[in-house]
SELO-229326 format. One line per 10 residues: number of its first residue (from 1); their letters; for each residue x, y, z of C-alpha. Coordinates in Angstrom, 2 decimals. Each point is the difference from the previous one (the first is absolute). Example, Ala and Ser with C-alpha at 12.3 -4.5 7.8 and 13.67 -1.06 7.14 Angstrom:
BEGIN
1	as	12.30 -4.50 7.80 | 1.37 3.44 -0.66
//
This chain:
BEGIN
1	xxxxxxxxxx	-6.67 -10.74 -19.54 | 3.25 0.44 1.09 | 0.97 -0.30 3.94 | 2.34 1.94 2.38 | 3.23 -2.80 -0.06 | 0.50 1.14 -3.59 | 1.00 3.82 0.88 | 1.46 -1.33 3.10 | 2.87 -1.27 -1.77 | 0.28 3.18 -3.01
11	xxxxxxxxxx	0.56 2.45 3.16 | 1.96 -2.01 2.06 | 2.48 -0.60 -2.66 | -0.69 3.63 -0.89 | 1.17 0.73 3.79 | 3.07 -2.40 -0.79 | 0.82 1.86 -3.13 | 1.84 3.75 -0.52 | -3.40 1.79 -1.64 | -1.72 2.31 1.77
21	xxxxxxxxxx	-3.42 0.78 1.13 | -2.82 0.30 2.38 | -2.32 -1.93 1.09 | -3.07 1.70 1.99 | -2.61 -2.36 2.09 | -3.70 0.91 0.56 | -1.79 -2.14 2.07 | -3.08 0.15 1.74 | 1.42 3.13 2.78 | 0.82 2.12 -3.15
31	xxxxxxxxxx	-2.92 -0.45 -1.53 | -2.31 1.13 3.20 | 2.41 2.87 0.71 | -0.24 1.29 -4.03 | -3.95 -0.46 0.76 | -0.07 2.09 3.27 | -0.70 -2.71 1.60 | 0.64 -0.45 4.27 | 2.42 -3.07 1.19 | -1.36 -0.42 3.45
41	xxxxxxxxxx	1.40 -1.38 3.02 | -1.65 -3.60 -0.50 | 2.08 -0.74 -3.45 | 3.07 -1.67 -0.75 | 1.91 3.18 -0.99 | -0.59 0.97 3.61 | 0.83 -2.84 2.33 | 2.90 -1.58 -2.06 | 0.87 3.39 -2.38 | -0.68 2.40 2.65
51	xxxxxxxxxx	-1.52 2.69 -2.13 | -3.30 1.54 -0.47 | -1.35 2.90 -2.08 | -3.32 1.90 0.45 | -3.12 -0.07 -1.99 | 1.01 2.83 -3.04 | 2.72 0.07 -2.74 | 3.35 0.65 2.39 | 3.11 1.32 -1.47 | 1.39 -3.59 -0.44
61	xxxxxxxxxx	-3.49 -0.69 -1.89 | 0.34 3.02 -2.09 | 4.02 -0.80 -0.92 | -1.14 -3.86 -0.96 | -2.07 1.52 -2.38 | 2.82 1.83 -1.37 | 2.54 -3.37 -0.88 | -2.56 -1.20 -2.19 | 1.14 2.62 -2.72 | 2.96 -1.88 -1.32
71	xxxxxxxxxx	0.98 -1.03 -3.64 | 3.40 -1.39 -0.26 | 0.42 -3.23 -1.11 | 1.95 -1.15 3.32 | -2.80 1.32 2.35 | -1.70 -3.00 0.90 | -3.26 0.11 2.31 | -1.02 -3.46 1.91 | -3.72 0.34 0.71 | -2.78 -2.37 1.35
81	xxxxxxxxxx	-1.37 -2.69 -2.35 | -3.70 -0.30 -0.45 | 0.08 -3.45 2.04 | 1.81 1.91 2.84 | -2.70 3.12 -0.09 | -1.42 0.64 -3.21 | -1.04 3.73 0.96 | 3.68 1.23 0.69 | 0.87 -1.60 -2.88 | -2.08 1.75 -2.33
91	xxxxxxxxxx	0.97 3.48 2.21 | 3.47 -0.78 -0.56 | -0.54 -0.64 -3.96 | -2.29 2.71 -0.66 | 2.74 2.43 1.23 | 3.41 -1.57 -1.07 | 1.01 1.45 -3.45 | 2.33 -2.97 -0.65 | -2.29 -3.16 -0.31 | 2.88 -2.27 -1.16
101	xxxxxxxxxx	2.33 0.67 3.13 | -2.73 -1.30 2.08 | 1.09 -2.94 2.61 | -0.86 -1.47 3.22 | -0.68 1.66 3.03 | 0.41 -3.08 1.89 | 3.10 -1.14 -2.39 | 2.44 -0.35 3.48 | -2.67 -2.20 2.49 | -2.52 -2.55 0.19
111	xxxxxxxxxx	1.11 -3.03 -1.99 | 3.40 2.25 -1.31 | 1.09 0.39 3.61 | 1.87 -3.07 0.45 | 1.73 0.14 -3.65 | 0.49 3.97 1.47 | 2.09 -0.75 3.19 | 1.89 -2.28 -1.84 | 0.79 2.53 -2.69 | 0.89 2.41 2.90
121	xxxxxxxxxx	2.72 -2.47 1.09 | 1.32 -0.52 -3.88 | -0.18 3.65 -0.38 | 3.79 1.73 0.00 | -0.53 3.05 -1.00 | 1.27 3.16 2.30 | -3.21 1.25 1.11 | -1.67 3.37 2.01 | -3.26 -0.29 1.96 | -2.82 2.31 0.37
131	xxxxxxxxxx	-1.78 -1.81 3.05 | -1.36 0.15 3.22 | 2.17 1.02 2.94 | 0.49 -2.71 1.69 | 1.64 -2.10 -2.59 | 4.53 -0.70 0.28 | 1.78 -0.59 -2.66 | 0.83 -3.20 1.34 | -3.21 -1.61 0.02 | -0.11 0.22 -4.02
141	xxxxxxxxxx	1.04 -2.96 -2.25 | 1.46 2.09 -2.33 | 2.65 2.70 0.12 | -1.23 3.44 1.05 | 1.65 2.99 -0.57 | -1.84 2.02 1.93 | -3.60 0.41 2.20 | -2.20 3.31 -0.25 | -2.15 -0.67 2.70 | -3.81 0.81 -0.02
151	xxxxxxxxxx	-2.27 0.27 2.84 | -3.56 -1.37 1.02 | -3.23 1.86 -1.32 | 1.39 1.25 -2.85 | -3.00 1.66 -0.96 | -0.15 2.31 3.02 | 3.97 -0.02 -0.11 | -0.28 1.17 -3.95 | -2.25 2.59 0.75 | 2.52 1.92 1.87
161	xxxxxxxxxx	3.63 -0.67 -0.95 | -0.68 -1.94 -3.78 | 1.49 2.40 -1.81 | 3.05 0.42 1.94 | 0.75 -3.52 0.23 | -0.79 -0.59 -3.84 | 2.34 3.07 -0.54 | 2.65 -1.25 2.59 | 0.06 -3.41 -1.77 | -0.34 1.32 -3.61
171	xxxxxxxxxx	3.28 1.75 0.61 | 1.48 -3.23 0.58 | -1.15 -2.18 -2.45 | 1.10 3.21 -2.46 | 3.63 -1.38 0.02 | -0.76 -3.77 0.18 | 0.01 -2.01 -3.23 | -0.65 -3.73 -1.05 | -1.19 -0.87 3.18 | -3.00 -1.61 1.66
181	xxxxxxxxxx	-2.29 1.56 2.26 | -2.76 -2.83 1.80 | -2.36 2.56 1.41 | -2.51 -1.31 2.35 | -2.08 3.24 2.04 | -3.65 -0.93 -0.55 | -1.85 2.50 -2.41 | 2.65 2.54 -0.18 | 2.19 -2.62 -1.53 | -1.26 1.16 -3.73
191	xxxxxxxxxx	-0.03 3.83 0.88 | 4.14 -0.85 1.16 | 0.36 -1.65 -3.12 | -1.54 2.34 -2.01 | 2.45 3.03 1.20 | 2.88 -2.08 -0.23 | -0.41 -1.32 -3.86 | -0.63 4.01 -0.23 | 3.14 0.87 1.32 | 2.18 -3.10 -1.37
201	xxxxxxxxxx	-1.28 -2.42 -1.93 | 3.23 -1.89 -0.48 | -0.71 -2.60 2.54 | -2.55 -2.77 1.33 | -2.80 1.32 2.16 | -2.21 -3.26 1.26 | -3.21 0.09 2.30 | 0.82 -3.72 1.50 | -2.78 1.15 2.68 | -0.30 -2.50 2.64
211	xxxxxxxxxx	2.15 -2.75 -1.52 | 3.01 1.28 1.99 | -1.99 0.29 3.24 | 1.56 -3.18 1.84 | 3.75 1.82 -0.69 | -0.91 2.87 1.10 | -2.68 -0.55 2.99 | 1.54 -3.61 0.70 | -3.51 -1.92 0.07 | -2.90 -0.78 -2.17
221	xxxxxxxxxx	-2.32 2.93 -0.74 | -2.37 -1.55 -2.46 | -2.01 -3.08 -0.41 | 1.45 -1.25 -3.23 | 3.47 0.09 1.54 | -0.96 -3.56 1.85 | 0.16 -2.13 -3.43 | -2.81 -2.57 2.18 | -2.94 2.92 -0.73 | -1.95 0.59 -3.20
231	xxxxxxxxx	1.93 3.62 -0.46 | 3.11 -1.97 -0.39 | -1.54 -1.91 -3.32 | -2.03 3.52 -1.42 | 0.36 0.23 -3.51 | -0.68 3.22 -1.54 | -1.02 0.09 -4.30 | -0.46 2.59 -2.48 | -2.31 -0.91 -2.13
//
């Protein structure tokens, strides 16, 4: 049985290191939203996220359905274990093409977090953010080259103006090589990384999901940020 810590340290040194790839997160949001399922105004993703989607497939449902297609070797897609939720997992696997690029949905929080901020502070590397808009360059660890901001409900927000901000920032990234791209914008995170391994895959493209969210929202958004809770010492395992 092998545990997350292990592939913690492959992709951070990965992140350290000049190869490229992607690495696409599918948590429990993705998973409901691929299902058609509704994220109501009682749940997480709406009080801390501040999205929500209706009950039926939405366009962000039916484009998460599309990333699964990839093949290339340096298309990596982090997915729930079956001790975090044994149903997405077996969603997740039944649809990825690629069993052996298979990693952690949870790789960057939990019991990570801690070694995670302090690889954020190690971490030299000229960088470009795909984040929420409230977030300065200033508040980051790390150098950042540049923010593309996202707004709140990105679901409704994707509905209408997806394509021309995935087109927008595909243009972009067209010119940009060797670089790292920490992309944190809820479920649309893996349709944005998608387009832009389309368009270029000569760089990084990362889902680090909520692990930035005390840079870039300047307090704790998540239980297992406090290292005195039981989220902080989670462990997930592949069996």
């Amino acid at each position: 049985m092998k545990d997350f810590s292990q592939d913690f340290e492959y992709f951070t040194e990965l992140l350290r290191s000049d190869k490229n790839f992607a690495y696409a997160r599918y948590a429990d949001g993705e998973v409901a939203l691929m299902k058609g399922s509704s994220i109501g105004v009682g749940s997480q993703a709406f009080h801390i996220d501040r999205w929500e989607a209706p009950q039926g497939l939405t366009k962000v449902g039916r484009e998460l359905l599309q990333t699964l297609e990839h093949v290339e070797d340096n298309y990596y897609y982090a997915i729930s274990s079956k001790t975090d939720n044994t149903d997405d997992h077996e969603f997740l696997l039944n649809r990825i093409k690629i069993p052996s690029n298979i990693t952690f949905a949870n790789l960057w929080i939990n019991a990570n977090y801690q070694k995670m901020k302090a690889f954020y502070s190690s971490f030299k590397k000229d960088s470009y953010l795909v984040c929420n808009q409230k977030a300065k360059k200033e508040s980051f660890p790390f150098p950042v080259l540049e923010i593309f901001p996202f707004p709140d409900n990105c679901i409704h927000y994707w509905e209408e103006y997806g394509e021309d901000y995935v087109n927008q920032l595909s243009q972009y990234v067209r010119e940009v090589h060797n670089k790292t791209f920490f992309i944190s914008c809820g479920p649309v995170s893996e349709i944005i990384i998608h387009n832009l391994y389309l368009v270029n895959p000569n760089n990084q493209y990362v889902d680090v999901g909520s692990s930035i969210d005390e840079f870039v929202h300047e307090q704790k958004t998540r239980p297992y940020m406090n290292p005195n809770t039981v989220y902080a010492n989670e462990v997930s395992y592949f069996s």
